[in-house]
C-alpha positions in Angstrom: -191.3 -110.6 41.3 -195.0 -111.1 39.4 -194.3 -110.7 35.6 -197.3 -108.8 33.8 -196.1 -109.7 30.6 -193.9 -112.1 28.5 -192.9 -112.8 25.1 -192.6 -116.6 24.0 -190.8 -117.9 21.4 -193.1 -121.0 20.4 -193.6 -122.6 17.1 -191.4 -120.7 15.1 -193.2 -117.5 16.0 -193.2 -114.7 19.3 -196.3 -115.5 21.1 -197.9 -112.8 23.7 -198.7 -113.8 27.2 -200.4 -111.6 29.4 -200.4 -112.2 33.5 -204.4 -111.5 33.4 -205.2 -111.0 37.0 -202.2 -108.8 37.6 -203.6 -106.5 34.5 -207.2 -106.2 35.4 -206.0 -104.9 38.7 -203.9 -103.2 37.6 -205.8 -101.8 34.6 -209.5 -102.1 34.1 -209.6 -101.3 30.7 -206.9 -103.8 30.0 -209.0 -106.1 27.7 -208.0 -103.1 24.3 -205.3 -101.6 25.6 -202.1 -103.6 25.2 -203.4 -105.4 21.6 -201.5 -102.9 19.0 -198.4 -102.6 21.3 -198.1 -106.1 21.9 -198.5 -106.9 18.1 -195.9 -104.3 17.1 -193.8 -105.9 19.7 -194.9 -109.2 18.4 -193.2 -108.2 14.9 -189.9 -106.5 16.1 -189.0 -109.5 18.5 -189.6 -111.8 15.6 -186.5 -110.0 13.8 -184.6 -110.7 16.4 -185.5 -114.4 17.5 -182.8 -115.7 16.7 -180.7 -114.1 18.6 -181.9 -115.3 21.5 -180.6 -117.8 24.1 -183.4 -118.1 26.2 -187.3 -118.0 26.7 -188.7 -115.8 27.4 -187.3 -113.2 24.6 -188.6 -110.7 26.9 -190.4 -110.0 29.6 -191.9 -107.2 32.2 -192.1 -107.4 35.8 -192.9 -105.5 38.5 -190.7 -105.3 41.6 -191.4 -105.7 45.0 -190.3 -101.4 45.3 -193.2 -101.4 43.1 -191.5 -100.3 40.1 -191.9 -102.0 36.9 -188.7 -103.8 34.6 -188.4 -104.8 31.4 -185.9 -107.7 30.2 -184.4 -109.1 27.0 -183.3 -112.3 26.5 -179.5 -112.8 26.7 -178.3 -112.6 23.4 -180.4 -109.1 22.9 -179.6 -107.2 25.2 
């Protein structure tokens, strides 16, 4: 599995980490696109940080059918 995204929690906040050459492949207009949604996400997931067991808090992969997944850390799921 390649992640294309992950959630961090470092510092005491949720940091965004984006799998770069996976996206621009993926998405050539990448550089804009995932800024608000990731900074909403940003937000939520810092609710919920505690919570968590584990880094990442979350994360999205894509699978080797192709298809993409999303996962929560244990704790939030």
């Amino acid at each position: 599995m390649i992640f294309l995204f992950r959630f961090d929690v470092e510092n005491g906040g949720i940091s965004f980490i984006l799998n770069k050459g996976i996206a621009r492949d993926m998405y050539p207009d990448m550089e804009e696109m995932p800024r608000q949604p990731a900074d909403s996400t940003c937000k939520v997931l810092e609710h919920y940080k505690i919570y968590s067991k584990s880094n990442p808090i979350m994360q999205g992969q894509i699978l080797d059918t192709g298809e993409f997944e999303a996962n929560l850390s244990p704790g939030l799921g």
